[in-house]
GULUM-408633 format. One record per residue (C-alpha): residue number from 1; residue in one letter; x, y negated, z negated. Coordinates in steps of 0.02 Angstrom, whole numbers. Layout:
# residues N
<resi=NUM | resn=A | px=X | py=Y | pz=Z>
...
***
This chain:
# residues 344
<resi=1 | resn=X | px=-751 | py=-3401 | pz=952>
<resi=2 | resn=X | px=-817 | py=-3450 | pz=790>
<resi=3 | resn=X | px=-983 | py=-3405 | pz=815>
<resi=4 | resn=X | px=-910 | py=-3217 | pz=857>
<resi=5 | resn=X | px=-814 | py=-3189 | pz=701>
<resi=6 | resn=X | px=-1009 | py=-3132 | pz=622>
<resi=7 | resn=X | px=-1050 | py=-3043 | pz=742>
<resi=8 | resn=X | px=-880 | py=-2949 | pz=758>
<resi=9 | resn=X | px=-884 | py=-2938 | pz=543>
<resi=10 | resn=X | px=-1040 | py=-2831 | pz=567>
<resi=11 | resn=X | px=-969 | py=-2719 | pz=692>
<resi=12 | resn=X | px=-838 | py=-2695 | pz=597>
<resi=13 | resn=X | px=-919 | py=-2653 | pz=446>
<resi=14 | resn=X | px=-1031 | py=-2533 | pz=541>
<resi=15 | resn=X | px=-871 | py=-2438 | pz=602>
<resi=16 | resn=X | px=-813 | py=-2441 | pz=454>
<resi=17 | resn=X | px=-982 | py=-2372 | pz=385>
<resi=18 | resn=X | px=-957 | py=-2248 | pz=497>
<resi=19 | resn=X | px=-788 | py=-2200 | pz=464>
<resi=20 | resn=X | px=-819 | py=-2187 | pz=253>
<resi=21 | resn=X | px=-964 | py=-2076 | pz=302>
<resi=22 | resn=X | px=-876 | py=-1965 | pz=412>
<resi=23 | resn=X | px=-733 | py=-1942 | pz=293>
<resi=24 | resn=X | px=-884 | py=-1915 | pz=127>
<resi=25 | resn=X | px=-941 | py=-1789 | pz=250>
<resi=26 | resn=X | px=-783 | py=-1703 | pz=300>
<resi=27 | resn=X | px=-730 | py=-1673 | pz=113>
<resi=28 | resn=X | px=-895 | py=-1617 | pz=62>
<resi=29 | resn=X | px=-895 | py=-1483 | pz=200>
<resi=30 | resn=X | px=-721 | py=-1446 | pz=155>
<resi=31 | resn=X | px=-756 | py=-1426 | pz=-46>
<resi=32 | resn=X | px=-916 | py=-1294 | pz=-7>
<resi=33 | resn=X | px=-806 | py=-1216 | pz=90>
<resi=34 | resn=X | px=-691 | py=-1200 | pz=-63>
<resi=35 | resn=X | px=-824 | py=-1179 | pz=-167>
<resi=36 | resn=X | px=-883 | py=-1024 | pz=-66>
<resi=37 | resn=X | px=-711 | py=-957 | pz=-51>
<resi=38 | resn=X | px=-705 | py=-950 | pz=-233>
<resi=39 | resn=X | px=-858 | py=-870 | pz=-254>
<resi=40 | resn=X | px=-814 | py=-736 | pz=-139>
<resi=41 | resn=X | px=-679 | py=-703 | pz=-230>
<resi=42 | resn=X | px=-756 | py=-728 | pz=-386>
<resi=43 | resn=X | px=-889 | py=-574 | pz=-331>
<resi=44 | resn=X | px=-744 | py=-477 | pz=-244>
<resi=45 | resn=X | px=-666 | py=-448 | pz=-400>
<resi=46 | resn=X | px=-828 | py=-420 | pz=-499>
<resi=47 | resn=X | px=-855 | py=-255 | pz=-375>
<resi=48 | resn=X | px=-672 | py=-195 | pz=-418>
<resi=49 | resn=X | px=-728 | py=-228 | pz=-584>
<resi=50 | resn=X | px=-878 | py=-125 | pz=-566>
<resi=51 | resn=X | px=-806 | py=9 | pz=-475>
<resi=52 | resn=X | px=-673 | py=43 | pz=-615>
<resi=53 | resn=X | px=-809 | py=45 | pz=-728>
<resi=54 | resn=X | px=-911 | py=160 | pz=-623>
<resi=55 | resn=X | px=-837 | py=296 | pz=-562>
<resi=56 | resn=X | px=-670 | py=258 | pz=-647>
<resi=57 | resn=X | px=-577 | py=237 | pz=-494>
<resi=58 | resn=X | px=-405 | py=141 | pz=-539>
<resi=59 | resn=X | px=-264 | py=50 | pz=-400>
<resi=60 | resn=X | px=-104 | py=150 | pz=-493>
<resi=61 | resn=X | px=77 | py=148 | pz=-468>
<resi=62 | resn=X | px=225 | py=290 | pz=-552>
<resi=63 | resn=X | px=378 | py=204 | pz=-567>
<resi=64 | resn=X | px=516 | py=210 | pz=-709>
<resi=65 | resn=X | px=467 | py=383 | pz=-786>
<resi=66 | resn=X | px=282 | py=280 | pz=-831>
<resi=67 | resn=X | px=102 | py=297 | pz=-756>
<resi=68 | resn=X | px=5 | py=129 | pz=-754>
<resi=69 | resn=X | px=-139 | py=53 | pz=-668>
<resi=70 | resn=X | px=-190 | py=-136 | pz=-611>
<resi=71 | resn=X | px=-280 | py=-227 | pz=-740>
<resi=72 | resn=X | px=-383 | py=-342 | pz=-618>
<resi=73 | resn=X | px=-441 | py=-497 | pz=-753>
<resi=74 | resn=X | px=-275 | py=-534 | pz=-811>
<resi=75 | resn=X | px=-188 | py=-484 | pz=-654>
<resi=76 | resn=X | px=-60 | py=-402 | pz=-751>
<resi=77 | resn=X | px=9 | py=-190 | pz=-740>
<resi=78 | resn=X | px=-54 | py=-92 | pz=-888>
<resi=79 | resn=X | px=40 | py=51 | pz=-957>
<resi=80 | resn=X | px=-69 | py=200 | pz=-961>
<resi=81 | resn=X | px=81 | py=341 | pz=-1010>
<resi=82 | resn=X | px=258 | py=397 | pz=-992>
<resi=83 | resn=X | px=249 | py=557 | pz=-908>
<resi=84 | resn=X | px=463 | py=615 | pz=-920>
<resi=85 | resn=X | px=572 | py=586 | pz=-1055>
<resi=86 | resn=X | px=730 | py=632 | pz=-1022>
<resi=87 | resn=X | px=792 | py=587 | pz=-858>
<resi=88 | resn=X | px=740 | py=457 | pz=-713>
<resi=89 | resn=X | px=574 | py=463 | pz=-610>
<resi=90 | resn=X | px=609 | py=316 | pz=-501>
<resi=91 | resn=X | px=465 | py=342 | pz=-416>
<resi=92 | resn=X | px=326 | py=463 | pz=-371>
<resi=93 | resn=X | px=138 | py=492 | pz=-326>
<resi=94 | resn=X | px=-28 | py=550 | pz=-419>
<resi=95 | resn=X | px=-125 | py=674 | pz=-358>
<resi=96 | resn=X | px=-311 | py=596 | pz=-333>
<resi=97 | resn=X | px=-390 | py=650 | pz=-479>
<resi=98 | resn=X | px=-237 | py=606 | pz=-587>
<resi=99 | resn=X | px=-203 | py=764 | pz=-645>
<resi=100 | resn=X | px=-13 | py=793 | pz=-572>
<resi=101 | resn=X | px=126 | py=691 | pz=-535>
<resi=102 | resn=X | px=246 | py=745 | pz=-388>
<resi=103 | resn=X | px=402 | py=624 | pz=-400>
<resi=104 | resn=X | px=595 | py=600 | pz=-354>
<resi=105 | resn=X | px=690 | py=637 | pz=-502>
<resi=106 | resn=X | px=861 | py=641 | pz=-575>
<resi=107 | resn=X | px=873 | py=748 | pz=-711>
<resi=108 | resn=X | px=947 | py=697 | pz=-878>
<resi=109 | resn=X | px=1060 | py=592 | pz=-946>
<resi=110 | resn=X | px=977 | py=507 | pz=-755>
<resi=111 | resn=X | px=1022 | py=361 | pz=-675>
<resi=112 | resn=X | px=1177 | py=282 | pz=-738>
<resi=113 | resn=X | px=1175 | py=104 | pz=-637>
<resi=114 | resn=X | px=1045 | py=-36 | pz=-634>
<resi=115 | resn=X | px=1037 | py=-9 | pz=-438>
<resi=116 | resn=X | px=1022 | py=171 | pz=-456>
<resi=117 | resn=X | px=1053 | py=271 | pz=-276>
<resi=118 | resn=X | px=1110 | py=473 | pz=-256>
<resi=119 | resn=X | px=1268 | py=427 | pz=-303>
<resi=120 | resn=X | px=1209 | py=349 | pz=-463>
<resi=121 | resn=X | px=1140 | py=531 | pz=-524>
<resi=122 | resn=X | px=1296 | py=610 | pz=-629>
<resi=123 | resn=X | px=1170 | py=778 | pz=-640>
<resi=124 | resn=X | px=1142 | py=798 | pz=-453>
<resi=125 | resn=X | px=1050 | py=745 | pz=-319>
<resi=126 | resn=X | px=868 | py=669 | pz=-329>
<resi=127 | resn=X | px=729 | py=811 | pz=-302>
<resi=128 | resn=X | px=581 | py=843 | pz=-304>
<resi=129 | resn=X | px=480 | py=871 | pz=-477>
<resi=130 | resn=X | px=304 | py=909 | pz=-521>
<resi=131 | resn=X | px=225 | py=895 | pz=-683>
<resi=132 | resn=X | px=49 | py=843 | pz=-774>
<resi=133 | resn=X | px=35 | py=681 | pz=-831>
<resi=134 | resn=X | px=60 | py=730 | pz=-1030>
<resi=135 | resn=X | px=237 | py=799 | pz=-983>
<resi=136 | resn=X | px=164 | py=984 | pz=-978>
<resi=137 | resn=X | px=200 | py=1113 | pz=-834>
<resi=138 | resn=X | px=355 | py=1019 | pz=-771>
<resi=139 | resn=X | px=419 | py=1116 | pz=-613>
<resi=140 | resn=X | px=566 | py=1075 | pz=-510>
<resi=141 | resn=X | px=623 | py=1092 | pz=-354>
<resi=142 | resn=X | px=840 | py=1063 | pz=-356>
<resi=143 | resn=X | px=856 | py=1129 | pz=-166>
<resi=144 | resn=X | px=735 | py=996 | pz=-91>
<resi=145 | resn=X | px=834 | py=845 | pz=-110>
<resi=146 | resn=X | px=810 | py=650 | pz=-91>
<resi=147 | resn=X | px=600 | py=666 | pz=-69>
<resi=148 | resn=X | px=498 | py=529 | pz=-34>
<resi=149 | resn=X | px=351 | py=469 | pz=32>
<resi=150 | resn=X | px=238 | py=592 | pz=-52>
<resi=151 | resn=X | px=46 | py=623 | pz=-5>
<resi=152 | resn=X | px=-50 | py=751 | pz=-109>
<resi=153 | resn=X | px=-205 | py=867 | pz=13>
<resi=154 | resn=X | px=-352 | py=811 | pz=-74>
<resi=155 | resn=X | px=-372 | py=989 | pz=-164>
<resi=156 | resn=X | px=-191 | py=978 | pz=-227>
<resi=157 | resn=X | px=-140 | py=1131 | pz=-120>
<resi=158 | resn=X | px=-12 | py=1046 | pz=-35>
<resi=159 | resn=X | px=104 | py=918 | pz=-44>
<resi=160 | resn=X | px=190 | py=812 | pz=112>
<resi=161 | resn=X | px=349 | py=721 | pz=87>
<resi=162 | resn=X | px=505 | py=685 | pz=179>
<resi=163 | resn=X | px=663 | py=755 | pz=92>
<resi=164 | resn=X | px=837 | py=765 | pz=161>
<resi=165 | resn=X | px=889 | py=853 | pz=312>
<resi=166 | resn=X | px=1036 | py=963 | pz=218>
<resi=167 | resn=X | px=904 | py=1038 | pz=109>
<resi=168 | resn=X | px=827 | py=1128 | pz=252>
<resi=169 | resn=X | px=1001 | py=1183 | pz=335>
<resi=170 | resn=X | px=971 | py=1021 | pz=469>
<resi=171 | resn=X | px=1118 | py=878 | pz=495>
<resi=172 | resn=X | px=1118 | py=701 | pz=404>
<resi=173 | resn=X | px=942 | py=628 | pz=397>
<resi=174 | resn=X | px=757 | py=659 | pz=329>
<resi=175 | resn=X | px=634 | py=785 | pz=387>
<resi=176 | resn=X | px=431 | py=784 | pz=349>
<resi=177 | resn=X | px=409 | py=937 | pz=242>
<resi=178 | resn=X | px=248 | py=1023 | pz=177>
<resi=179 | resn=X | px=241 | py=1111 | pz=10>
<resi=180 | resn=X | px=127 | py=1254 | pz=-4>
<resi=181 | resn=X | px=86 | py=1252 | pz=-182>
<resi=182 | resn=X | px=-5 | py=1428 | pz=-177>
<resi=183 | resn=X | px=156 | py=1511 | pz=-95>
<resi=184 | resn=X | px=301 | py=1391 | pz=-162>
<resi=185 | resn=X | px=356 | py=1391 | pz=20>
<resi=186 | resn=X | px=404 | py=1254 | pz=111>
<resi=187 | resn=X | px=357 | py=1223 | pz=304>
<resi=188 | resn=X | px=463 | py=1107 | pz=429>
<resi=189 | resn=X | px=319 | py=997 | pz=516>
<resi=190 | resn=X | px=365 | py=1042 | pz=707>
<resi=191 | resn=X | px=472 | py=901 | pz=796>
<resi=192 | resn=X | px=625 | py=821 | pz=778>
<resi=193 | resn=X | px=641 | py=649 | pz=688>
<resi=194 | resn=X | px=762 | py=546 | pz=627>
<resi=195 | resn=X | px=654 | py=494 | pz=475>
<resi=196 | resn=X | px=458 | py=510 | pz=424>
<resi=197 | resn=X | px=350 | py=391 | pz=305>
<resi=198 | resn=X | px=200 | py=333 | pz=261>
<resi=199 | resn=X | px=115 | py=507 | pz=262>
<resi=200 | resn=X | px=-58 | py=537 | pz=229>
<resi=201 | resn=X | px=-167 | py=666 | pz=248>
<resi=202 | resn=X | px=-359 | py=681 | pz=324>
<resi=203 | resn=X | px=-501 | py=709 | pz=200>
<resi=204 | resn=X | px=-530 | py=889 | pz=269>
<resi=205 | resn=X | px=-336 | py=903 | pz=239>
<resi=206 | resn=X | px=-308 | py=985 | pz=404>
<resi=207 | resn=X | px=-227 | py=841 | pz=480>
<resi=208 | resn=X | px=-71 | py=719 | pz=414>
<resi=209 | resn=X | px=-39 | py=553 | pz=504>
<resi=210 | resn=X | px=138 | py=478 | pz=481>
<resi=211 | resn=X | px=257 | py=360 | pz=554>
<resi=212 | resn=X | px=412 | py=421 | pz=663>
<resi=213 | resn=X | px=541 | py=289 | pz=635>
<resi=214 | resn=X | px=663 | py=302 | pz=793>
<resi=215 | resn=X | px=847 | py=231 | pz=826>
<resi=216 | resn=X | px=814 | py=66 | pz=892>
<resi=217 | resn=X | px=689 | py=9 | pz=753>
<resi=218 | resn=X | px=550 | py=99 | pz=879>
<resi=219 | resn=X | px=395 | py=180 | pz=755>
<resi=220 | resn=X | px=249 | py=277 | pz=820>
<resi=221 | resn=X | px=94 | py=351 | pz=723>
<resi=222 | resn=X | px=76 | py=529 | pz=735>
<resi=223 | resn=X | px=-44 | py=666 | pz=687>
<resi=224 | resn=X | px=5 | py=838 | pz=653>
<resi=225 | resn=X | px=-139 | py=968 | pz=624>
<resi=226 | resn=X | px=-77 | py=1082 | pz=498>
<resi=227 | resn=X | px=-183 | py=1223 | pz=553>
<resi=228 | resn=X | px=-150 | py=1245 | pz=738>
<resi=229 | resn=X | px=51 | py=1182 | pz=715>
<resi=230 | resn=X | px=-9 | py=1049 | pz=836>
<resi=231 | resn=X | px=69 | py=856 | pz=866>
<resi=232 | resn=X | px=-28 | py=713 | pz=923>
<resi=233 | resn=X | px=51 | py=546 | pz=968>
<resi=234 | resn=X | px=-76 | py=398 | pz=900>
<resi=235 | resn=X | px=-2 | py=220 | pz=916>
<resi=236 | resn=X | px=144 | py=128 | pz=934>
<resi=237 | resn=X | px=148 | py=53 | pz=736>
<resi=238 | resn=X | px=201 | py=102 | pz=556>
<resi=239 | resn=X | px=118 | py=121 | pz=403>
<resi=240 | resn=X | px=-35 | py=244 | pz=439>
<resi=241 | resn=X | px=-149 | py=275 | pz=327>
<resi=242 | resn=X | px=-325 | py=375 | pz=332>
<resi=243 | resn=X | px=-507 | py=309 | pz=288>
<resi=244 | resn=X | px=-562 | py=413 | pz=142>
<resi=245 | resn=X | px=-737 | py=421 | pz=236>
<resi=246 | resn=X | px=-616 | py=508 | pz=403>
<resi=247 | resn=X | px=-686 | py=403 | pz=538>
<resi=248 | resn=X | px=-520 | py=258 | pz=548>
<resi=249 | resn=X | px=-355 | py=257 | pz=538>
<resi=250 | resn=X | px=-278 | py=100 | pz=484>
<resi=251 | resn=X | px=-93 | py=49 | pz=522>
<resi=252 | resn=X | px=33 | py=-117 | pz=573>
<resi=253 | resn=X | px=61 | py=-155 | pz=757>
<resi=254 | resn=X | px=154 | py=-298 | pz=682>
<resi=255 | resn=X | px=247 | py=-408 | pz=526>
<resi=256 | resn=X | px=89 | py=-499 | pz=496>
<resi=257 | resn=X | px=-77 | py=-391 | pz=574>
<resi=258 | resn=X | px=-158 | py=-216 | pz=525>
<resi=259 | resn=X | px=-288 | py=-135 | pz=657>
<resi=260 | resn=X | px=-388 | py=32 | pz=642>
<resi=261 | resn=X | px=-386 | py=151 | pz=787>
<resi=262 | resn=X | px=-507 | py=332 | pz=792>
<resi=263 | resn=X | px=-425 | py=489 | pz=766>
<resi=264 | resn=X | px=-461 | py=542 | pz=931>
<resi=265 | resn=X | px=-337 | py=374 | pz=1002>
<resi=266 | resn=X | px=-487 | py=273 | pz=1063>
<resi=267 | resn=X | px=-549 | py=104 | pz=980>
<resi=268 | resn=X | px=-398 | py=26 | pz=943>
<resi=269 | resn=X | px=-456 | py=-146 | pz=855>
<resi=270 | resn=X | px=-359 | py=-288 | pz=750>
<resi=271 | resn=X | px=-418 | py=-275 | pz=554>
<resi=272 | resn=X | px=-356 | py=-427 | pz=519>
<resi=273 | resn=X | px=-193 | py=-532 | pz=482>
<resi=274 | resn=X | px=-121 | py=-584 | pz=346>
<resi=275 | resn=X | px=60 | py=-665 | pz=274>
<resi=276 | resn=X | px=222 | py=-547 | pz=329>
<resi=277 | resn=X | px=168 | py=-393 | pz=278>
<resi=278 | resn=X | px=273 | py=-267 | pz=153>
<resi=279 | resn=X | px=152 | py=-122 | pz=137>
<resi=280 | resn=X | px=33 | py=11 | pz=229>
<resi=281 | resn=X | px=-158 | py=-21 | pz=159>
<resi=282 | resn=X | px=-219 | py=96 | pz=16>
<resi=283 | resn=X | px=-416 | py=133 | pz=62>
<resi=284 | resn=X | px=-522 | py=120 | pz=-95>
<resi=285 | resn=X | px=-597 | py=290 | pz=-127>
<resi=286 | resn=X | px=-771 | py=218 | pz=-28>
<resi=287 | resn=X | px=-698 | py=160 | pz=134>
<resi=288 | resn=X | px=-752 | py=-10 | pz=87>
<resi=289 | resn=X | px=-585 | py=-112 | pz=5>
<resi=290 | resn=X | px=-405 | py=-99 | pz=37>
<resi=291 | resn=X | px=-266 | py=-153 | pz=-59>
<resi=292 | resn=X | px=-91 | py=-198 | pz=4>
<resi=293 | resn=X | px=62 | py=-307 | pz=-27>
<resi=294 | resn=X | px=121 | py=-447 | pz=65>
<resi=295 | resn=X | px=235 | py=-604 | pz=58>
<resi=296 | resn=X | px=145 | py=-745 | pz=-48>
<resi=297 | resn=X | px=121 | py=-896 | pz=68>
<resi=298 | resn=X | px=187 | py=-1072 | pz=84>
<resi=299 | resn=X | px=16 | py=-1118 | pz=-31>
<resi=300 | resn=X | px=55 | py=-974 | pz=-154>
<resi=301 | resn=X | px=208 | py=-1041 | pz=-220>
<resi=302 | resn=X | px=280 | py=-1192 | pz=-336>
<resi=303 | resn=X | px=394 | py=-1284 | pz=-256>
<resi=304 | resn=X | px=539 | py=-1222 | pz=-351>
<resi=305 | resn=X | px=469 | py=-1050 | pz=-247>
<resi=306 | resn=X | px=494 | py=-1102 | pz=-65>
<resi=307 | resn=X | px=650 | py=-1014 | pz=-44>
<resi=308 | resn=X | px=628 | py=-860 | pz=-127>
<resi=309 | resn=X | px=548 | py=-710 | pz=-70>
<resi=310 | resn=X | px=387 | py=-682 | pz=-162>
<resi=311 | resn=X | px=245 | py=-545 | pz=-150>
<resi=312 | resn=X | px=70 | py=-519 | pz=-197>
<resi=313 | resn=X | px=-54 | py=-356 | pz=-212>
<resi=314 | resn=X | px=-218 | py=-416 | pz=-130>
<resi=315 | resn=X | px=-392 | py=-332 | pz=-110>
<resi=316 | resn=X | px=-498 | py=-367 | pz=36>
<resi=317 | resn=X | px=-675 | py=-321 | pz=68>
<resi=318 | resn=X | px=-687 | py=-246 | pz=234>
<resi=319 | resn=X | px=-868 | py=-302 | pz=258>
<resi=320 | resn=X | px=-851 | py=-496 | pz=256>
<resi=321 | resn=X | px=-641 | py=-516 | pz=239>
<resi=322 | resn=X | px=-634 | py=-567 | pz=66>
<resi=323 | resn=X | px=-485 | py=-566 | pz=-18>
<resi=324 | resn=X | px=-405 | py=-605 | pz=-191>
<resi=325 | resn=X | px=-243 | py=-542 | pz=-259>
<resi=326 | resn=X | px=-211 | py=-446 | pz=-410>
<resi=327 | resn=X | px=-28 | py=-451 | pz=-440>
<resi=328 | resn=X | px=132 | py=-569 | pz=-415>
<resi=329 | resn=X | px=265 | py=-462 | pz=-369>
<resi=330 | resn=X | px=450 | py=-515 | pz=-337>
<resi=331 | resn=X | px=561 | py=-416 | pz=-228>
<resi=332 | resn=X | px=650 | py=-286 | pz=-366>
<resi=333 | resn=X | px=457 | py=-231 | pz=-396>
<resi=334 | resn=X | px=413 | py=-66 | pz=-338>
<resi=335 | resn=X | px=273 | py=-99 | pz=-207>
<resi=336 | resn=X | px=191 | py=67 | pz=-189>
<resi=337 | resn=X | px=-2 | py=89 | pz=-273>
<resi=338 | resn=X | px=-142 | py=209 | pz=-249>
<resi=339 | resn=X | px=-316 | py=228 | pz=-309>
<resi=340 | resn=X | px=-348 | py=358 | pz=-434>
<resi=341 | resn=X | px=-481 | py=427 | pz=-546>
<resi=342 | resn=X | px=-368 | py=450 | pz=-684>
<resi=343 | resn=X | px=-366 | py=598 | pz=-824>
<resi=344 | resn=X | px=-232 | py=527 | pz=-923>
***
């Protein structure tokens, strides 16, 4: 037996070689994969960077009567402008050159409670206003009540927004509307829905895609071709939104997963997945990024966090899947952005 014990020394000191090298290895394989993870995010936010700087394309949000845009190196919301002064614009949409602002609005003294509601406006009800970003040409539109999800036609022609069912003679509930800016009229989308959102129209802006939210929690993408007066169910999902470049349509089948699908219905195909989701994805104007918001994950949070419900704006590049998030959001944040080339 004693003459073993060497013999059985050296075999364990060779496992345990073995064992110190596979762990060296391990970690260094796991820090270059950090270290390339950071550099892809590192480069990801270098291209939003550059694109700002280039064509001054901006992620933007309207909320609280103010315009401002996502300041990507200190991950912070910058105020670019107040756009109404007397009054609340809870929230609203920019056309995609910046140049108007279509928004729900309770007109002055406005909202009189910190959780403001229709109830909450001692003028009237919420409707629709319109107005330029310096305050100028403000129009309104009292009869078209409770608007929201708002989507500007890329040429500003037209606006498409849900607003309440009692403003176009129908019973309790919301209706997808379209305004025709050159006639001031406004045209029922054909159907019958308890509620629209997410609307969003096709470059060519013959076509809007939207999701019918049914009794039962039961949502469906749908196209409606505002030329021909035509309806075309898509998916079963929420959240649509069009490619800027036409050729995708990208929505949620699920809490946690976007997928694209054609216009046409065909080649339906997971995007990717991601923490419980809380928004549609915002296309940047190249087809090439998208933004959205979702709930920060177990890693994402101090401890003192775990029990809270936290969000984050993240980018990803479409090409490889990398990601990095601009904002920490908590749940009384608005979570609705854009991209914009600003003119304010």
């Amino acid at each position: 037996m004693l003459r073993n014990m060497p013999f059985r020394r050296a075999k364990q000191s060779a496992a345990l070689k073995w064992i110190i090298g596979g762990v060296v290895l391990c970690t260094c394989v796991l820090i270059a994969e950090v270290l390339v993870h950071i550099r892809k995010n590192m480069s990801l936010r270098e291209e939003v960077l550059k694109m700002q700087r280039s064509n001054d394309s901006h992620l933007s949000q309207v909320s609280n009567n103010k315009i401002f845009s996502v300041d990507v190196l200190p991950r912070s919301l910058k105020e670019e402008r107040q756009f109404v002064s007397k009054g609340t614009a809870n929230f609203g949409v920019l056309s995609r050159d910046g140049a108007e602002v279509a928004f729900s609005y309770c007109a002055e003294p406005g909202f009189t409670h910190p959780s403001p509601n229709v109830t909450d406006c001692p003028a009237g009800n919420l409707h629709l206003g319109i107005v330029r970003p310096d305050g100028s040409g403000f129009l309104e539109y009292n009869n078209w009540t409770s608007p929201y999800g708002m989507c500007w036609s890329h040429d500003k022609s037209k606006l498409a927004l849900a607003v309440s069912d009692t403003s176009i003679g129908k019973p309790n509930g919301h209706r997808l509307v379209i305004l025709d800016r050159n006639s001031g009229t406004l045209r029922e989308v054909a159907g019958d829905y308890p509620s629209t959102s997410s609307e969003c129209w096709s470059p060519d802006d013959k076509r809007i895609v939207f999701t019918e939210n049914k009794v039962g929690g039961i949502q469906n993408v749908l196209i409606f071709n505002w030329e021909q007066g035509k309806m075309q169910y898509l998916v079963r999902g929420s959240g649509a939104s069009w490619s800027p470049e036409g050729s995708l349509i990208a929505f949620s089948n699920s809490p946690d997963s976007y997928s694209t699908i054609r216009p046409d219905g065909t080649g339906e195909k997971l995007l990717f997945s991601t923490t419980v989701g809380g928004s549609e994805l915002w296309w940047s104007p190249d087809s090439q990024y998208v933004a959205y918001v979702s709930a920060r994950g177990f890693f994402e949070r101090w401890p003192d966090e775990y029990f809270i419900e936290l969000r984050r704006l993240r980018i990803r590049r479409l090409k490889d899947g990398a990601e990095d998030w601009l904002l920490n959001l908590s749940t009384s944040d608005p979570i609705d952005f854009q991209w914009v080339t600003p003119k304010f």
